[in-house]
C-alpha positions in Angstrom: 7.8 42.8 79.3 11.1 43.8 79.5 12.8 40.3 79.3 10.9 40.5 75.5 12.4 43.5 74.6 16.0 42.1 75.5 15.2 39.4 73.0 14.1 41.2 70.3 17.5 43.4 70.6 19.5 40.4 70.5 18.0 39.3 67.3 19.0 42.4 65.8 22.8 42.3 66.4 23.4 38.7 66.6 26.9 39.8 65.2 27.5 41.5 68.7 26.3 39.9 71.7 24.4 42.4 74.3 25.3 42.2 77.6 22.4 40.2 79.3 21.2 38.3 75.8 20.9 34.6 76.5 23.4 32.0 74.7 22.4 31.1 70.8 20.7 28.0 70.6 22.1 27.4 66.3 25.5 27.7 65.2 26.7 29.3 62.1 29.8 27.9 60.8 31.3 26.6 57.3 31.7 23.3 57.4 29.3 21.9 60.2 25.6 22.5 61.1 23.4 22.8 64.7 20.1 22.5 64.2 17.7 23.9 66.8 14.5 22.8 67.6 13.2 24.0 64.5 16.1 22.1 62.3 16.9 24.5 60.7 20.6 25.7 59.6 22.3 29.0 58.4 25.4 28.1 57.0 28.1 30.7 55.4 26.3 30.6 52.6 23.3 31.9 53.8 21.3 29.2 52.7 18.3 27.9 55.4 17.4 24.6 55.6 13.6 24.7 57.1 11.7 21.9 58.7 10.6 21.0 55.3 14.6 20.0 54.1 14.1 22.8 51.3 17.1 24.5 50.7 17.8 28.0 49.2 20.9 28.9 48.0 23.0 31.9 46.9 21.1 31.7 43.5 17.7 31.7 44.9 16.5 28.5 43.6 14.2 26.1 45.1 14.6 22.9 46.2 11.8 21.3 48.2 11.4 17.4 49.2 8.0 16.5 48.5 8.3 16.7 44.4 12.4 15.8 44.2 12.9 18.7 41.6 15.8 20.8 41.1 15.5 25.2 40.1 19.2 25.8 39.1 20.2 29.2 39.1 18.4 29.4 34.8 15.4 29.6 36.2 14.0 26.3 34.8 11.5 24.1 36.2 12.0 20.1 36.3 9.4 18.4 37.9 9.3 14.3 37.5 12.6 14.0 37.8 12.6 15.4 33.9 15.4 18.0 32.6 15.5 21.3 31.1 18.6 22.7 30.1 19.8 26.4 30.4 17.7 27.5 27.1 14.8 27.6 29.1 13.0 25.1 27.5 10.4 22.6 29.1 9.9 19.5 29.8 6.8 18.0 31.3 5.6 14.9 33.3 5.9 12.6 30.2 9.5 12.8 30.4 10.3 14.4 26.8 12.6 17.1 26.2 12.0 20.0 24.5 15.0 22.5 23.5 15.3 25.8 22.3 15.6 24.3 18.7 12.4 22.7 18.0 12.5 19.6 15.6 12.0 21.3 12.1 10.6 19.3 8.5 10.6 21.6 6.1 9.7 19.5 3.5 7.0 17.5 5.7 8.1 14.1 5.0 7.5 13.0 8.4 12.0 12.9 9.0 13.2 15.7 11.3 16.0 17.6 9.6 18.1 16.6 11.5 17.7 13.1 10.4 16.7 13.7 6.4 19.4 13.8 3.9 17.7 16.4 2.2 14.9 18.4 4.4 14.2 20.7 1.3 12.6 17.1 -0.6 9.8 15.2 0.8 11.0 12.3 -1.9 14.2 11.7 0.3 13.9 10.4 4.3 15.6 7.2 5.6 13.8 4.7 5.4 12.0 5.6 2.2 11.8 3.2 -1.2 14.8 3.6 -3.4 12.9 4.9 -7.5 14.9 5.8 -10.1 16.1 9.5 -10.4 19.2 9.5 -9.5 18.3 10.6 -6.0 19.2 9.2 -2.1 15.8 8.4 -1.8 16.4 6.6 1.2 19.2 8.8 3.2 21.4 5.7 2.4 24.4 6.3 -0.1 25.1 2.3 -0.3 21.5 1.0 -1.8 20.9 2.1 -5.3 17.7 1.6 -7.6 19.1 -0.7 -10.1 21.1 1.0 -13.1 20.8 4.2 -11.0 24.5 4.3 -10.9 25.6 3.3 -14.3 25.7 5.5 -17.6 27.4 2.4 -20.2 26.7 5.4 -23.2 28.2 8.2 -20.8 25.0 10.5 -22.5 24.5 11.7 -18.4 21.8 10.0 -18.5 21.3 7.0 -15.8 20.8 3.5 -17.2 17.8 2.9 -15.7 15.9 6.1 -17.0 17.8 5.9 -20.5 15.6 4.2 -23.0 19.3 3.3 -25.2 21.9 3.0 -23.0 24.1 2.0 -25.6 23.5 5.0 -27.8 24.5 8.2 -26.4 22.1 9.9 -29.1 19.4 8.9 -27.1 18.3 10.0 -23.7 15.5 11.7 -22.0 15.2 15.4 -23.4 17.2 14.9 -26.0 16.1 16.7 -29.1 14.1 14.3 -31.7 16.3 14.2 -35.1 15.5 12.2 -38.4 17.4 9.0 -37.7 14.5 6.9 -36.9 15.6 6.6 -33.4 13.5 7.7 -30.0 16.1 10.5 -29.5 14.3 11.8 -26.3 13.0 8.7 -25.2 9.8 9.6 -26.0 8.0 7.3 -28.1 5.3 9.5 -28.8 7.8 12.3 -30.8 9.2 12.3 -33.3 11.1 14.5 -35.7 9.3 16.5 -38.7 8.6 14.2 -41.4 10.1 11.4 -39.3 6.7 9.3 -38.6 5.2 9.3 -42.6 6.3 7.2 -45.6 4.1 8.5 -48.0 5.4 6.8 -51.0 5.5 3.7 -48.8 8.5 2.7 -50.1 9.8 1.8 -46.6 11.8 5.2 -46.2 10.6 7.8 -43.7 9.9 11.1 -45.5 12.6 12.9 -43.7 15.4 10.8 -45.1 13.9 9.8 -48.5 15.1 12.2 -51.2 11.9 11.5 -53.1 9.3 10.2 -51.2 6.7 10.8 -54.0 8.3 7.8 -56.1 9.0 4.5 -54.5 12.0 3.6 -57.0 14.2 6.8 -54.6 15.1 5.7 -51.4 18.4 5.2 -49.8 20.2 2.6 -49.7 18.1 1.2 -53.0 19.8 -0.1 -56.2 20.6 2.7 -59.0 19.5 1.6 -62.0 20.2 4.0 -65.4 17.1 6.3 -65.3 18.0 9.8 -64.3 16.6 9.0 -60.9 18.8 9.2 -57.4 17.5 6.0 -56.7 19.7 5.6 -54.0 19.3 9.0 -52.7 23.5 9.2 -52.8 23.5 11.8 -55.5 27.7 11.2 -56.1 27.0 7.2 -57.3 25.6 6.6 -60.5 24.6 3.6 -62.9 27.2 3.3 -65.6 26.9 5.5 -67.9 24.2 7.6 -65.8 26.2 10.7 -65.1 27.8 11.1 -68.8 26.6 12.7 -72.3 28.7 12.3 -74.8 26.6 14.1 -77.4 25.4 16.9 -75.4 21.8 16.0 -76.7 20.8 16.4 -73.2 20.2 12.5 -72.7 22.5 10.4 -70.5 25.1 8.3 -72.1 22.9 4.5 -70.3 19.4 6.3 -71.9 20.5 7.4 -75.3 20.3 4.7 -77.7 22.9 6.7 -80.0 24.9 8.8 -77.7 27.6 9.6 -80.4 24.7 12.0 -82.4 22.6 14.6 -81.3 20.0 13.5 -83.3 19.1 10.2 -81.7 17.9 10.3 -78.4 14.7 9.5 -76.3 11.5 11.9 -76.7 12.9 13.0 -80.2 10.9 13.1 -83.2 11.2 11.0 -86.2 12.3 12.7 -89.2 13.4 10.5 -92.5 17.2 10.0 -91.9 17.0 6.4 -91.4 17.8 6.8 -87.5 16.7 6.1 -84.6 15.8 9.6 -83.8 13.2 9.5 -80.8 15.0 6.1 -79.6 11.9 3.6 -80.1 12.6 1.0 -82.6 9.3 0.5 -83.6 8.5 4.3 -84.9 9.2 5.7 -87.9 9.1 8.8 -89.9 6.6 8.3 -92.9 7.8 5.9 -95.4 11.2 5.0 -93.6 10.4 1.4 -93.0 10.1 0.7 -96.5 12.3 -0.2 -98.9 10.5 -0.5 -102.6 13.2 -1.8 -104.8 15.3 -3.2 -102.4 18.2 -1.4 -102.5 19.0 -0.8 -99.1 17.7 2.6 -99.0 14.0 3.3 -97.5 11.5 4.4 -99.6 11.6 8.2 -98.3 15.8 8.8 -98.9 15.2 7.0 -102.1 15.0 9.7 -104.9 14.1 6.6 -107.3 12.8 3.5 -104.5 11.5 1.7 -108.2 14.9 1.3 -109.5 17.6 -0.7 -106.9 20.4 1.4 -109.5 19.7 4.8 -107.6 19.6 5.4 -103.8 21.6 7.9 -101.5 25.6 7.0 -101.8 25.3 4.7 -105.1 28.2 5.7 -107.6 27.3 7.3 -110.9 27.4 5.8 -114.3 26.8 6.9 -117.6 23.3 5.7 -118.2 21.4 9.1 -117.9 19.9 8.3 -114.2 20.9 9.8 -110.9 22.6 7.0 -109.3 23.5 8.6 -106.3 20.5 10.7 -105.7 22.6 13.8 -105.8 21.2 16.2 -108.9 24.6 17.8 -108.8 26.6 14.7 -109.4 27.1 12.9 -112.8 29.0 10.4 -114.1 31.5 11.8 -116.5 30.8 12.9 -119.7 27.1 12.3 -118.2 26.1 16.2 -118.0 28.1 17.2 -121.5 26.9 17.1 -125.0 29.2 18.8 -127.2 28.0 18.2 -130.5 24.3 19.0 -129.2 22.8 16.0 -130.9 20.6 14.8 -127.9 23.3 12.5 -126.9 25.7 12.8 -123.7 28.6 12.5 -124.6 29.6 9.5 -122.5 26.9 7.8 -124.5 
């Protein structure tokens, strides 16, 4: 009994021998180790290496040798000979490795952000089919849809989605004009009045200055008729932009632009013009000529006898030659001894 209670004193102040304590069968030392019958060591660390070969350290950790895996002083767990670093993150059996940062897709294309070119667009992800939008489609700067990187019109618009890559007044959402072009590249739009011809004269009605007469388009022939036939309003026929008479008729329409009283639409009167412009009408009795004289039947003042008309000269023979009641030959209007007889007779 009393031998045990020596030992157990011993144990308590291994630091300081008792007197009568029997010799220390391990050795504590820095560099070497003396294993005792149980194996086991206690180094100046104050680690302990048990019959099992685990080993504890000053960090506490773990280390045993029937699984082979390592508790570093994080506090992670490796089993399988798998890792997890110091952000605590875990790795299982299959060998993976997950981190503190797990793999994100925030546009779900199946491409980790880390890996998409642009994570907020589920159109872009390497690997994916190159369209044209003018977008990396697939993560890959080189490859280009075809056209994709060309603008020929420089519009800003890419050749391959620009219907007119030669115009610059075309490209998608443009806005429609009247030009007869697809100005948004949209073949369905057009502007106002830009899909109707309703004089069918081959002019849309949004450039046709008159597109309720066929003879008015532009581009057309003028032709003396008061028209814009050419829908060019400073060119003119000859003669279609003058009036010389101020009779309210071009100069090309009036058939006698030096007298008011001559022009198209007028009404005959006897004058022995032209007054409404049509040859063929007449004022009554001014297409005849009874005696021949050269005067028509209504100037005539005497259309029986070819010695009086309008303009004749007067003679002495008691008639009025000239048509004029005012005008006489001389001596013609006089009869001084009042005997009935002029006295140029």
């Amino acid at each position: 009994m009393m031998r045990h209670l020596v030992l157990l004193l011993c144990l308590f102040a291994l630091a300081t021998p008792l007197a009568g304590c029997p010799a220390e069968v391990d050795d504590d030392d820095t560099s070497s180790n003396d294993d005792d019958a149980t194996g086991d060591d206690d180094d100046a660390t104050g680690d302990d290496d048990d019959a099992t070969g685990d080993d504890d350290d000053a960090t506490g950790d773990d280390d045993d040798s029937s699984t082979g895996d390592d508790d570093d002083a994080t506090g992670d767990d490796d089993d399988s000979g798998d890792d997890d670093d110091s952000a605590g993150d875990d790795d299982d059996s299959a060998g993976d490795d997950d981190d503190s940062t797990s793999a994100v897709d925030a546009d779900g294309d199946g491409s980790p952000a880390d890996e998409d070119c642009n994570d907020n667009d589920p159109n872009n992800f390497p690997g994916n089919t190159e369209v044209c939008d003018g977008q990396d489609n697939d993560c890959n700067l080189g490859s280009m849809f075809p056209g994709e990187n060309l603008d020929d019109d420089a519009d800003g618009s890419i050749a391959c989605a620009d219907c007119d890559d030669a115009d610059a007044a075309n490209f998608p959402g443009n806005t429609e004009q009247c030009d007869e072009q697809d100005n948004d590249c949209d073949a369905a739009t057009f502007a106002t009045g830009e899909d109707t011809d309703i004089d069918n004269d081959g002019a849309v009605t949004c450039l046709d200055c008159d597109d309720a007469d066929s003879g008015n388009f532009p581009g057309n022939t003028e032709t003396c008729d008061g028209a814009d036939n050419d829908c060019d309003s400073p060119s003119f026929a000859t003669g279609e932009d003058t009036d010389v008479d101020g009779d309210g008729t071009v100069t090309c329409l009036d058939c006698d632009d030096s007298d008011a009283s001559n022009y198209p639409g007028n009404a005959e009167v006897c004058d022995g013009a032209n007054n409404d412009c049509i040859p063929s009408t007449w004022a009554a009795d001014e297409d005849t000529d009874g005696d021949s004289d050269g005067s028509v039947t209504c100037l005539d003042c005497d259309d029986s006898d070819a010695s009086n008309y309008p303009g004749n000269t007067e003679v002495c023979d008691q008639q009025d030659n000239d048509c004029d009641a005012a005008t006489f030959a001389t001596g013609e209007d006089t009869d001084v001894d009042a005997d009935g007889s002029i006295t140029c007779l």
